[in-house]
N, C-alpha and C positions, 0 to 999 in steps of 0.2 A: 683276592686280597684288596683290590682296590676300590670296590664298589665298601668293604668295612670301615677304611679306611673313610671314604667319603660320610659314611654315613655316622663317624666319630669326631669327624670335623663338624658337622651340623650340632651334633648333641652336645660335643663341648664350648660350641659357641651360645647354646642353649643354658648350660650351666655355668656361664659367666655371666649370662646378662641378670638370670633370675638371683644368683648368689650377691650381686650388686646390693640385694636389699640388707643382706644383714651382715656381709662381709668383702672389705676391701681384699685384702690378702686373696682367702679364695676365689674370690673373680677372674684377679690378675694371675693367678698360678694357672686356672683356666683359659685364660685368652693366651696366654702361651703354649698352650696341650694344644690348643684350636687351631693357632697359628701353624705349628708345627703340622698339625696332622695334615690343613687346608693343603701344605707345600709340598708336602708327600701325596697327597691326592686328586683323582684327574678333576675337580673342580676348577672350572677358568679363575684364576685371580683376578679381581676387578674391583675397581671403585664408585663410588656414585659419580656422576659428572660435575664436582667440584672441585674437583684435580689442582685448578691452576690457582684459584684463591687460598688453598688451602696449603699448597709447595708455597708461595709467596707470602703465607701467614707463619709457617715456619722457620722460611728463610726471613724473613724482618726479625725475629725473636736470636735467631743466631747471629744476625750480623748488631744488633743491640747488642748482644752479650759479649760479641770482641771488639767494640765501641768503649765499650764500660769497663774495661778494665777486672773485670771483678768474676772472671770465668766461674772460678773456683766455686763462690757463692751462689751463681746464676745455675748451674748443673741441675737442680729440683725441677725448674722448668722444661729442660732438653730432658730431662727424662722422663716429662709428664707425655713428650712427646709418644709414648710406648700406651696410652688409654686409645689416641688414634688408630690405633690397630681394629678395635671394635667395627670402628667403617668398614676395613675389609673381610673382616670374618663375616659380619652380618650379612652384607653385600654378596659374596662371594660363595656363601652356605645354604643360603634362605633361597627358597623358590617357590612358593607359593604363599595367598595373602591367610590359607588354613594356620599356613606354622607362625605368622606376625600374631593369629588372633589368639594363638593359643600362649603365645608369650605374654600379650596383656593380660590374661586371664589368670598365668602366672604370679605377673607382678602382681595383679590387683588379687590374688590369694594369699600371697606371702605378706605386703603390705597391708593388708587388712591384717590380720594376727599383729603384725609390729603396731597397730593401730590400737588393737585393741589390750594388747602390753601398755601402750602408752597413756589408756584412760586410767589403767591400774596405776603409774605411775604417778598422776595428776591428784588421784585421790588421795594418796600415800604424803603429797607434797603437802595437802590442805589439811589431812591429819595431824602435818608436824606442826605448820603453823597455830593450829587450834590448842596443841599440847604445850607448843612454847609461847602460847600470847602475844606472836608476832604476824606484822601484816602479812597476811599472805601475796599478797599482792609483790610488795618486797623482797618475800623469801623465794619466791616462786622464778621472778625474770633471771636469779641466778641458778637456778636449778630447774629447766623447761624439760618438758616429755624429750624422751629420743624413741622410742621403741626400740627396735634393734639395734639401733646407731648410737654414734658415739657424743652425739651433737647436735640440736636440734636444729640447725640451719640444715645440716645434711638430711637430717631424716622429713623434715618441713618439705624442702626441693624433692624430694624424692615423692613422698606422697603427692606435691602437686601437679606431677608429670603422670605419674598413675592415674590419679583422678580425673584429669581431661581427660586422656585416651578412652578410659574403663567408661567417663559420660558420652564421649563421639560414636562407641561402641554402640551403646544402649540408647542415644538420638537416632543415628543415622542408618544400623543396620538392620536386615532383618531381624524379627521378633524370634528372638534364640530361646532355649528350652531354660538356660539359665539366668532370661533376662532379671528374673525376681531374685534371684541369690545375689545377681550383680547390682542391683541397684540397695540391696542389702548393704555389701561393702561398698557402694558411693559414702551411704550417709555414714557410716560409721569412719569412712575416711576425711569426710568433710567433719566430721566433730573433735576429731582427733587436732585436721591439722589447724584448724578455728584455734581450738586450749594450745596448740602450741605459740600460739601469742606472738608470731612474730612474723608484723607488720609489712614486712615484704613480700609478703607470700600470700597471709589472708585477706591483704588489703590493695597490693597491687597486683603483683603475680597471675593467682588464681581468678581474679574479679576480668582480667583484662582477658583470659583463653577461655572463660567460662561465657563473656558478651558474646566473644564470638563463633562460640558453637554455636548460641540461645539463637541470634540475629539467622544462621541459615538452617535453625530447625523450626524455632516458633517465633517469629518477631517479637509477637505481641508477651513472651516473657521474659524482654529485655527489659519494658515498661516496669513489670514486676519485681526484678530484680531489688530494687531499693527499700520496694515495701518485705523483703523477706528478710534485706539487712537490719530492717531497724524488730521485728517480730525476734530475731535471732538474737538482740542485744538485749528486749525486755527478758526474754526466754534466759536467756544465760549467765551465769555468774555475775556479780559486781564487779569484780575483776577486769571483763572482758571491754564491760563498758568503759572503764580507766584507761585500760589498753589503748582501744582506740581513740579516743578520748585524747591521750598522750602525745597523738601527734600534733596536738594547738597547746595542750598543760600538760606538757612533763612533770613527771616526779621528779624533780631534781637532776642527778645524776642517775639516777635508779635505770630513766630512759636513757637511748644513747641520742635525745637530738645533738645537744652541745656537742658531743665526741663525731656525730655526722657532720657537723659543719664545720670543726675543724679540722677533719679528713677534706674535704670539699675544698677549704679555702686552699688546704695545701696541698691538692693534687693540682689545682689549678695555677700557684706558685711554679711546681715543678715545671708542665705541660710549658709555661710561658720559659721557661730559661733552657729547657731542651725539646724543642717543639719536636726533630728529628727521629731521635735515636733514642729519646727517653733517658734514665737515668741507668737502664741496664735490667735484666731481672732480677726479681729477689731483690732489688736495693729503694724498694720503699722500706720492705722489713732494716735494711742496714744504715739508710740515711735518710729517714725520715725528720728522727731528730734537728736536722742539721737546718730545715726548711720551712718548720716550724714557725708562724708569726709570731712576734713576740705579744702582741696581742692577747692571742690564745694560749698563754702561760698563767697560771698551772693547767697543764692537760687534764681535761675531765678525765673518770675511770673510762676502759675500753682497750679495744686491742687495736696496736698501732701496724702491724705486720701488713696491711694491706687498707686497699682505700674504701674497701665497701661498695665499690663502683667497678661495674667491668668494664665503662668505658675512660674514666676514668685513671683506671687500673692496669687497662692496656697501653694508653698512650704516655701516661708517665713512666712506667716501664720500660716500652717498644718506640715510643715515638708515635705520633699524631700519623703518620703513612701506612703504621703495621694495624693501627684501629681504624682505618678507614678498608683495606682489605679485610680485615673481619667484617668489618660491615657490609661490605662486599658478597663476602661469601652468605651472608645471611640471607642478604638481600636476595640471588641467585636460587638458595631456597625456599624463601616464600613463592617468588617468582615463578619455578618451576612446577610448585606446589598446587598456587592458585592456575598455572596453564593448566593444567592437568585436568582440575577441577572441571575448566571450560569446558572440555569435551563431553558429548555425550556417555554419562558413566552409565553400561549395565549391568556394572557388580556395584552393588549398594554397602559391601564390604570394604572394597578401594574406597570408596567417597568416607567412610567413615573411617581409618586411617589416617587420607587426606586432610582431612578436618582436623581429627586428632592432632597429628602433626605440628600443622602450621597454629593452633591452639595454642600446645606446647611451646614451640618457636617464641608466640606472641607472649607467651606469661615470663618465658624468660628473659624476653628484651626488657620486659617492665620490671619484671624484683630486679633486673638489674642496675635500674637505676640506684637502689639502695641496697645492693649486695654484688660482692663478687662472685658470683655465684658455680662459675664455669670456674674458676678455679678450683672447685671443689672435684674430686677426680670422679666421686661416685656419679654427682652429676652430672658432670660431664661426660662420663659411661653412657649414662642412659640419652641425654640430649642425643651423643651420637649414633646411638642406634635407632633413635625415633627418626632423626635424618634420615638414615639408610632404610627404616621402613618405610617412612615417605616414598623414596626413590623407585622400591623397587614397587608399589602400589602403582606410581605416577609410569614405569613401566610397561606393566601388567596392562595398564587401559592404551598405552600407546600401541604395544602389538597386540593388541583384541581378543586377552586374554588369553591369550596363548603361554604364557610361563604358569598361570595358573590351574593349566589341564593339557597342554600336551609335553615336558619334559617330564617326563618320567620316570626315564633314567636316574634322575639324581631328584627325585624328588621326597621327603622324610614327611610324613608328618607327625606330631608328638598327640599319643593319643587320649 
């Protein structure tokens, strides 16, 4: 019974991560089947070795929340607490870097389809505009591609975590039978998430994990880089050129500068009058208002629920102590990432992982400077299971490959 058991805990930690792409609900109904089964079954439970940063990132959010008064409201966040679980499924199920490579190949399968739903989408949006004589350009920033999702920041973060991986893949590892279908869904995922137009992702995010695969597979098409951005702006809609463009001439309101910098001024407000303990969770969404400069009245359009900033976001929140432990713990994994790295690697699959990873890492500290991104559950699903593959790759090279060819016992792989 127990060897099924184990081997339903691996598959249902498999079908939570890949359902991640088109469905919250199913994921999470799955990392609770996984959970359950992991506890029932002789797999060791374990964590990555981020244990303590991550109990003390916890515990800051819980003791902010009986700080603030305002329990009741704050509850969303203690129960976002339940995505962390991913860490241990992935961690605790996964054993070899065969089952990691075939989850990218997953995402980067299912992702590509939502990809390519979402060009269908784009076209559909430039047809209405043509039919109703309005700019598209206009009509379009309130109605962006999602593919499967329900929003195109989530489905934006989500392609761009695929896409570095599925490129670390096809830089850094062996020349796989599927390297050409894979570099198929690159481009199609890069043009997807380019039209989804939104500036945190195609312009910091993805720009800043993408340098740094280039830098340690070909230097010299780091150089390059600049001259593909400006061929990709002649090449592509009028639109896109606006887009980018918008970050020095906004449209108006149309863009959200105005609405970022009065998120800005007043997460900065908050930080100075509770530098500690934050305002509590959940109570930018409840007292935002209240903090507001008077300055920046009338509020441009936009949504005020959060700061668009994870750091930001954290420390008005949690307090300036609970976003320095986050910071902490990031730090911890790059750190352990780039050791890793150091050592002589003879799986060219772990270094491309490795890379992967700390990519991922790196694009999400950047969109984060202009999005909260990790507050988004789906991706923060997947960040943490890129952490957890991280780990267990940075593993793998530590015992000399030994997880990757002699447990056997509990080893799955998906075929």
């Amino acid at each position: 019974m127990k060897p099924y058991v184990d081997r339903g805990a691996f598959y249902l930690t498999c079908g939570a991560l890949v359902s991640i792409l088109f469905s919250i609900a199913v994921s999470q109904i799955l990392l609770a089947l996984a959970l359950a089964a992991l506890l029932l079954s002789s797999n060791p439970i374990r964590l990555p070795p981020i244990k303590l940063p991550l109990a003390l990132f916890m515990a800051g959010t819980v003791i902010s929340l009986l700080a603030s008064g305002h329990i009741q409201q704050g509850m969303p966040q203690i129960r976002k607490f339940y995505v962390f679980f991913i860490l241990l499924v992935v961690y605790s199920t996964f054993r070899n870097l065969t089952e990691i490579r075939a989850i990218v190949l997953l995402w980067s399968g299912v992702a590509t389809l939502s990809a390519v739903r979402s060009l269908f989408q784009f076209w559909r949006v430039y047809q209405q505009s043509e039919e109703q004589g309005r700019s598209f350009y206009d009509l379009y920033l309130g109605a962006r591609i999602t593919g499967f999702m329900s929003h195109w920041m989530t489905f934006g973060g989500e392609e761009m975590i695929v896409l570095l991986l599925l490129a670390s893949y096809l830089f850094f590892a062996r020349a796989p039978p599927w390297k050409t279908a894979g570099w198929i869904c690159a481009a199609i995922l890069a043009v997807s998430m380019v039209l989804g137009f939104t500036r945190s992702i195609f312009l910091l995010g993805f720009p800043a994990g993408l340098l740094y695969l280039l830098w340690f597979w070909k230097k010299w098409l780091v150089a390059a880089v600049p001259v593909a951005a400006v061929v990709a702006l002649l090449l592509g809609p009028q639109a896109l050129e606006e887009r980018v463009t918008s970050v020095f001439q906004p449209h108006g309101e149309v863009d959200s500068n105005r609405h970022r910098s009065v998120l800005r001024e007043t997460g900065v407000l908050i930080i100075r009058a509770h530098p500690w303990l934050g305002l509590g969770p959940e109570q930018i969404k409840y007292q935002f208002d209240q903090w507001v400069p008077a300055s920046a009245r009338p509020l441009p359009e936009g949504y005020y629920g959060h700061l668009h900033n994870i750091y930001l976001q954290y420390a008005a929140e949690r307090g300036l102590p609970t976003l320095l432990i986050f910071l902490w713990m990031i730090a911890k994994i790059l750190w352990d990432f780039a050791r890793a790295l150091r050592r002589k690697l003879a799986n060219p699959e772990a270094r491309s992982i490795l890379h992967g990873a700390i990519a991922v890492v790196i694009a999400i500290l950047a969109e984060g400077f202009a999005e909260y991104n990790l507050g988004d559950s789906e991706v923060l699903t997947m960040f943490l299971a890129v952490a957890a593959f991280g780990y267990l790759a940075a593993e793998t090279q530590a015992k000399g490959d030994t997880r990757n060819t002699g447990n056997t016992r509990n080893t799955y792989t998906i075929p």
